[in-house]
C-alpha positions as CSV (number, residue, x, y, z in Angstrom):
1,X,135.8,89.7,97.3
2,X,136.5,86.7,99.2
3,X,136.3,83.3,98.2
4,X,132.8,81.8,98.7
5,X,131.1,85.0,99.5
6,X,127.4,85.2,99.3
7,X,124.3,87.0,100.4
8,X,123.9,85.1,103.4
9,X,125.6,88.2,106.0
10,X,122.9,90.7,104.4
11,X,120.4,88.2,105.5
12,X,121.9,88.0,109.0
13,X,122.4,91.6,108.7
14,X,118.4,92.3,108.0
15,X,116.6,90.0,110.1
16,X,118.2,89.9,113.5
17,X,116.1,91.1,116.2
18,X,116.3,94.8,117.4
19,X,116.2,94.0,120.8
20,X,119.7,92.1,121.2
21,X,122.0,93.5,123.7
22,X,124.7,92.1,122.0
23,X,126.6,93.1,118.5
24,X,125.6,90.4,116.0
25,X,128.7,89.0,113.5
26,X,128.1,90.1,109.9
27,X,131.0,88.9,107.8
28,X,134.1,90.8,109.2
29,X,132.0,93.5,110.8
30,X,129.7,93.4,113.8
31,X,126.9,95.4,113.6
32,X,124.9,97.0,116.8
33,X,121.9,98.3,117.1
34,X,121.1,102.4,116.0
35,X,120.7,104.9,119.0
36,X,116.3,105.3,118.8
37,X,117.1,108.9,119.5
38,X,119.8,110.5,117.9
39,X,120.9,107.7,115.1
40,X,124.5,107.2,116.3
41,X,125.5,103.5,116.1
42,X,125.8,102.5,119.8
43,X,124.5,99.5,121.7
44,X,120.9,99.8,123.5
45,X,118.3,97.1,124.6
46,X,114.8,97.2,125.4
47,X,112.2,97.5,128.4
48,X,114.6,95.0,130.2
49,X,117.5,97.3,130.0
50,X,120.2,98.0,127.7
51,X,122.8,100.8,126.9
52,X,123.1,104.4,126.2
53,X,125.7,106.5,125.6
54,X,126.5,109.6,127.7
55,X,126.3,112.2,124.3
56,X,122.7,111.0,123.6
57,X,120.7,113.3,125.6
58,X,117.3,114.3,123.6
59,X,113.9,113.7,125.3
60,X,113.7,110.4,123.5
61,X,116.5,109.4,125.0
62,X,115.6,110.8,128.3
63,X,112.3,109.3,128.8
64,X,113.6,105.7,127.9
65,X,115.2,105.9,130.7
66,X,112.5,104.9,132.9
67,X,112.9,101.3,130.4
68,X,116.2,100.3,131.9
69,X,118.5,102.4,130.0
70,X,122.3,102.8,131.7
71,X,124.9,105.5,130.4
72,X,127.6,103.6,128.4
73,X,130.8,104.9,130.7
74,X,133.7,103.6,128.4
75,X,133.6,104.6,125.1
76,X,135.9,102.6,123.8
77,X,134.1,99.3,123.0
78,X,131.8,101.8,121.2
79,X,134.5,103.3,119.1
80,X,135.8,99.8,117.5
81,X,132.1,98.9,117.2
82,X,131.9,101.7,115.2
83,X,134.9,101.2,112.8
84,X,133.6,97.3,112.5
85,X,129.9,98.5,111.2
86,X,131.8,101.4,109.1
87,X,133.9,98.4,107.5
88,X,130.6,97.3,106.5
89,X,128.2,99.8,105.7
90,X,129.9,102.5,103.3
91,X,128.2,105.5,104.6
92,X,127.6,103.9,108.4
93,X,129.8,107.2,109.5
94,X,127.0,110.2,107.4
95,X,124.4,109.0,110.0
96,X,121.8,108.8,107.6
97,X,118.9,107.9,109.4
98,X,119.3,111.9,111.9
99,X,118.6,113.4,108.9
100,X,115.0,112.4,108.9
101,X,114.4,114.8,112.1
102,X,113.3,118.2,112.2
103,X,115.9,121.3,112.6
104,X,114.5,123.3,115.5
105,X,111.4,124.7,114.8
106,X,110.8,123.9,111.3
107,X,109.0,121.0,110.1
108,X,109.8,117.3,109.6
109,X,111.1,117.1,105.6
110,X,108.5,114.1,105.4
111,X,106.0,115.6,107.3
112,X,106.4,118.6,105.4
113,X,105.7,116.2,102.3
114,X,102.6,114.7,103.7
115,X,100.6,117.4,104.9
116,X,101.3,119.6,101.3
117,X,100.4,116.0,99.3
118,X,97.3,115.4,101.6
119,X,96.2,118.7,102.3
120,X,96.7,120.8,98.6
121,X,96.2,124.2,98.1
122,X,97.5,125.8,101.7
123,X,100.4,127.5,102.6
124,X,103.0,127.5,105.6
125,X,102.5,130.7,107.8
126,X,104.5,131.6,110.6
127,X,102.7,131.9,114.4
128,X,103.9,133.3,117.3
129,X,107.8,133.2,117.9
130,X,108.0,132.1,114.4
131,X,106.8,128.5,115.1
132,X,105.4,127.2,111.3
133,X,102.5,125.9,110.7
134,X,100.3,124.3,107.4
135,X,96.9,126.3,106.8
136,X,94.6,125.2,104.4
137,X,91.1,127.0,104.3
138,X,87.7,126.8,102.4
139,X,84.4,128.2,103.1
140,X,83.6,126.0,105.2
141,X,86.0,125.1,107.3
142,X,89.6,125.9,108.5
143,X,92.6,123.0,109.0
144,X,96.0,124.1,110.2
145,X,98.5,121.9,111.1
146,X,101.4,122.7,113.4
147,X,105.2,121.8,112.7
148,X,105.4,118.9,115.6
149,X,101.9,117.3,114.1
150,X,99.3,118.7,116.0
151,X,96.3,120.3,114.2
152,X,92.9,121.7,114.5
153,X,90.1,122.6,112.5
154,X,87.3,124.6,113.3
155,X,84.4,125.2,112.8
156,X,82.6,122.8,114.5
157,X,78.9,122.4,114.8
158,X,79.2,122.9,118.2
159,X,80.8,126.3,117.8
160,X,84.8,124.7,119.1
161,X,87.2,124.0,117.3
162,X,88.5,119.9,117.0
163,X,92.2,119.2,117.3
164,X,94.5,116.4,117.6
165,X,97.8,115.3,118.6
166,X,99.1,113.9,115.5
167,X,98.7,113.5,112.1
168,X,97.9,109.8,112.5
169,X,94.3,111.1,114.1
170,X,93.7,113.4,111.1
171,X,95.0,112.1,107.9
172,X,93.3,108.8,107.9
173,X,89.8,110.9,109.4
174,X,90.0,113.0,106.3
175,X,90.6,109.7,103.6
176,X,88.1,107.7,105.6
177,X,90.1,105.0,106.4
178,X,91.1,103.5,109.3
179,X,94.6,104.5,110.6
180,X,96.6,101.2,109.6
181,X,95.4,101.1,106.4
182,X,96.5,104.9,106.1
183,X,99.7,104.1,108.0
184,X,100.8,101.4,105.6
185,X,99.9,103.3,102.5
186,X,102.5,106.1,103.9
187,X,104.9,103.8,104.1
188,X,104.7,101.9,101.2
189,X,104.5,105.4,99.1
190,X,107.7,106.7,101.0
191,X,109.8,103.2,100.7
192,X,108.0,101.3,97.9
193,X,107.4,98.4,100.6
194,X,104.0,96.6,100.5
195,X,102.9,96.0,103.5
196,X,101.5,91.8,103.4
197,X,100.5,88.7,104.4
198,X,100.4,88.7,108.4
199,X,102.3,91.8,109.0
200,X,99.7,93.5,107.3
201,X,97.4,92.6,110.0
202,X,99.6,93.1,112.4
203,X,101.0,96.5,111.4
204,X,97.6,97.7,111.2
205,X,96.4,96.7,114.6
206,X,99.0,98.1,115.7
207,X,98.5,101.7,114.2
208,X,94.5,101.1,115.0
209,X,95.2,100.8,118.7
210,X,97.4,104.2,118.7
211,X,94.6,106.0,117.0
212,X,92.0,104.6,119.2
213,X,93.9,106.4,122.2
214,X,92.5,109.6,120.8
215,X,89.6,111.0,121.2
216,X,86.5,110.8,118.7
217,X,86.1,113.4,115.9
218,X,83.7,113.8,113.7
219,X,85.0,114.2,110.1
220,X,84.4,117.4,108.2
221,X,82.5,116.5,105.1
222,X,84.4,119.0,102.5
223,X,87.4,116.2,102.0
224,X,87.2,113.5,100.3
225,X,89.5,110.3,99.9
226,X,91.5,111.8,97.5
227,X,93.8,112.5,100.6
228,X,94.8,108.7,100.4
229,X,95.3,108.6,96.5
230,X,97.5,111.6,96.0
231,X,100.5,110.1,98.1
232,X,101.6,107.8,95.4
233,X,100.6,110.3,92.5
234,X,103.9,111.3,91.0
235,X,104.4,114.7,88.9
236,X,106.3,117.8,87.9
237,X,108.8,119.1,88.6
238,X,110.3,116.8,91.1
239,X,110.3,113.8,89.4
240,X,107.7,111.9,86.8
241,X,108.6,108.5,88.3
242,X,108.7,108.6,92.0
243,X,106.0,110.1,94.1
244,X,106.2,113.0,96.5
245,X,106.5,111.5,99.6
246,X,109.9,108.9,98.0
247,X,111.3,111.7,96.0
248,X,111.1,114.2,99.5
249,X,112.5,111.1,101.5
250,X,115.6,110.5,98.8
251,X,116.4,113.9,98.8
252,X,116.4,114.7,102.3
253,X,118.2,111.4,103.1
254,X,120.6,111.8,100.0
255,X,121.1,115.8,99.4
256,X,123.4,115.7,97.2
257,X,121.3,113.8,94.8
258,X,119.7,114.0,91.9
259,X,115.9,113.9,91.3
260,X,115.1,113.1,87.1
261,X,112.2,112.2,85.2
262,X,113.6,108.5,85.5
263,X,113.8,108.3,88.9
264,X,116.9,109.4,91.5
265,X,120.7,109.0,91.0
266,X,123.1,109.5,94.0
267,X,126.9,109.3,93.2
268,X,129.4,109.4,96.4
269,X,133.1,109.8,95.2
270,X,135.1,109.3,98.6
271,X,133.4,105.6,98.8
272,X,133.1,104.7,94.9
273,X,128.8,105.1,95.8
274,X,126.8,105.1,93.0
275,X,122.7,104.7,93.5
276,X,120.1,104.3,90.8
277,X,116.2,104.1,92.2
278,X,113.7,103.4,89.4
279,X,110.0,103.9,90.1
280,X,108.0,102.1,92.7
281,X,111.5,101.8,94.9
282,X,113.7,99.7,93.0
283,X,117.1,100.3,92.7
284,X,120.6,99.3,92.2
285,X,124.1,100.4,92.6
286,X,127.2,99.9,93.3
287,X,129.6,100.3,95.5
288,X,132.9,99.3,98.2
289,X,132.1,95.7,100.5
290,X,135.0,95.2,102.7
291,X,137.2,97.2,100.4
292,X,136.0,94.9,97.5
293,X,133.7,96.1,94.4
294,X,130.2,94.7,94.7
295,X,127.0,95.2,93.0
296,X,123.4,95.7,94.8
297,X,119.7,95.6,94.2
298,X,116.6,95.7,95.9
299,X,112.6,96.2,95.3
300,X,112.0,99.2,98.3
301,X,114.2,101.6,99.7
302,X,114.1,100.5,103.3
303,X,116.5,97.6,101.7
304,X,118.7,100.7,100.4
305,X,118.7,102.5,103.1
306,X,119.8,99.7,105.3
307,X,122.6,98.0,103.4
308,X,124.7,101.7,103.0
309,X,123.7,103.1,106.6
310,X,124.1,99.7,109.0
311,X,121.3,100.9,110.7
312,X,118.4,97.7,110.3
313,X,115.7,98.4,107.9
314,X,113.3,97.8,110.6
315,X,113.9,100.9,112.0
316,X,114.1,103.2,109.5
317,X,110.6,102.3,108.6
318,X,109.9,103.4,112.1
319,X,111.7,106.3,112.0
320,X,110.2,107.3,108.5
321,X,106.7,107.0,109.7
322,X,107.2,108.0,113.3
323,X,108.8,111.7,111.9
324,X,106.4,111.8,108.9
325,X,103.1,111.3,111.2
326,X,104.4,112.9,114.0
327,X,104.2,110.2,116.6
328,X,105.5,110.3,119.9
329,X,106.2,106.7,120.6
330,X,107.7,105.4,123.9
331,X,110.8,103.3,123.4
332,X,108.8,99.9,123.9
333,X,106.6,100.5,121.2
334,X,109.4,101.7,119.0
335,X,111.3,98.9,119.1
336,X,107.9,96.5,119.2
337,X,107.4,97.7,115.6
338,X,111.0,98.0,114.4
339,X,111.3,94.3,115.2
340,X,108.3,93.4,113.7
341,X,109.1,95.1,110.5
342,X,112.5,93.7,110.4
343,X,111.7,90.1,110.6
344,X,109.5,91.1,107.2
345,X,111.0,93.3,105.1
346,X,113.5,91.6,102.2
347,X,117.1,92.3,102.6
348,X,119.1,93.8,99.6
349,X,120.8,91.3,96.9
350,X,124.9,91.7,97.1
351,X,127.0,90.3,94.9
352,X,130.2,90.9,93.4
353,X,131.0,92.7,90.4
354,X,132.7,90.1,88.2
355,X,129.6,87.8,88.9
356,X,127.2,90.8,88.4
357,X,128.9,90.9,84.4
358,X,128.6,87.5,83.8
């Protein structure tokens, strides 16, 4: 480690804006901004216009067109931006942060975690051309869920059944809570982050306006708010210390990990990786800095996930809740609440390992 290195570049790193156009300095690396659709480390902007490479081609990527997007023609700036952010981040090249999205016609790993932890006791059947689905059924009344986060449930008094385009309409309907409050409890049982202080107001407003957009259900009256309670509930045989939702997001994010009664340990040979994550989201490891040993720790995965991916914590809290709920966010709200959330959430604590002994 270099002489009068501190934590002042993870700072940097963690709270510059995601809508710079630009590749901010972070020690010897320069770190850009993650693609919103496809996770590749490449430059891109928001509703005033910005970059996109030629590869990146999903409907995400398509539709923020319309926001200014231009194709990136030369890839080579993008090529030594990516070896600078790889310098930095020691798994920047694994592109982490894709492996939240579904495979084609299955569901979301975290969305597959949600609905089983909200919604106990149903099953995952297979609909026409083998599209899945979550079915959960009492006497009363029928809920099924389908893998891209639409749902019904029927019946209704009226005789029809109700549905919705997302889970972010249903989930917090069935708890009895409003949607931000439902929204940041998600996150906060995924990541470990608590959601306070202004941006709690402002996270849930924001959710709250997205579920006002849909249309008025009325709530069947066999649930009860134990659908809000069970997402932190940890058990067998996963793991005793981390809940559902946080030991389905570790393992899907870190496969070749292992869930204990402890908590989660991760071990990467190639790049001298080695991840501990205690209950509640804490953690610590260590690992390769600039091709020096250094030692990390944080309170909440999105710190984590951040520091070994070089993709801004901001926005894997988007992406983790955007996947999980099944939201299909324009690229102006995206990056509206991946800023906001990265101006709040705490970077992770680096130092080197001789100091770390002492």
């Amino acid at each position: 480690m270099t002489a009068g290195y501190s934590v002042a570049p993870v700072a940097r790193f963690a709270e510059c804006s995601a809508l710079d156009l630009v590749a901010v300095p972070v020690g010897r690396a320069l770190i850009v901004q993650p693609c919103p659709a496809c996770g590749a480390i490449h430059r891109h902007g928001g509703p005033e216009g910005g970059w996109r490479v030629p590869h990146c081609a999903d409907a995400l990527a398509r539709s923020m067109r319309f926001n200014g997007y231009r194709l990136w023609t030369s890839p080579e700036p993008m090529a030594d931006e990516r070896a600078a952010i790889g310098s930095f981040a020691p798994l920047a090249d694994a592109r982490l942060i894709a492996r939240l999205h579904a495979a084609d016609r299955q569901f979301a790993p975290l969305m597959r975690a949600l609905v089983m932890t909200a919604l106990p006791g149903g099953r995952i059947v297979k609909g026409s051309w083998r599209v899945p689905s979550y079915a959960v059924a009492t006497p009363e009344v029928r809920v099924e869920v389908g893998h891209l986060g639409g749902w019904d449930f029927y019946p209704d008094p009226s005789g029809m059944p109700r549905c919705g385009a997302n889970l972010l309409s249903l989930l917090p309907l069935l708890s009895g809570f409003s949607a931000g409050t439902y929204a940041a409890r998600v996150l906060s049982a995924a990541t470990g982050w608590r959601v306070s202080g202004l941006t709690r107001h402002a996270f849930r407003d924001f959710f709250d306006s997205l579920a006002a957009k849909e249309p008025a259900t009325a709530r069947p009256a066999i649930f009860d708010q134990g659908a809000l309670t069970r997402l932190t509930a940890s058990g067998r045989p996963r793991s005793v210390a981390l809940g559902p939702l946080m030991a389905a997001l570790l393992v899907t994010v870190f496969p070749r990990g292992e869930l204990r009664d402890s908590g989660f340990v991760y071990v990467h040979g190639k790049c001298e990786a080695r991840l501990s994550v205690l209950a509640g989201g804490r953690w610590a490891g260590r690992f390769r800095l600039h091709g020096e040993a250094v030692a990390a720790h944080g309170h909440d995965l999105l710190s984590l996930l951040a520091l070994v991916s070089g993709v801004y914590a901001g926005w894997w809290a988007e992406r983790i809740l955007t996947t999980a709920l099944g939201l299909p966010l324009d690229g102006l709200a995206r990056a509206t609440l991946a800023t906001g959330l990265c101006e709040a959430i705490r970077p992770a604590t680096v130092v080197p390992v001789a100091e770390a002994a002492e």
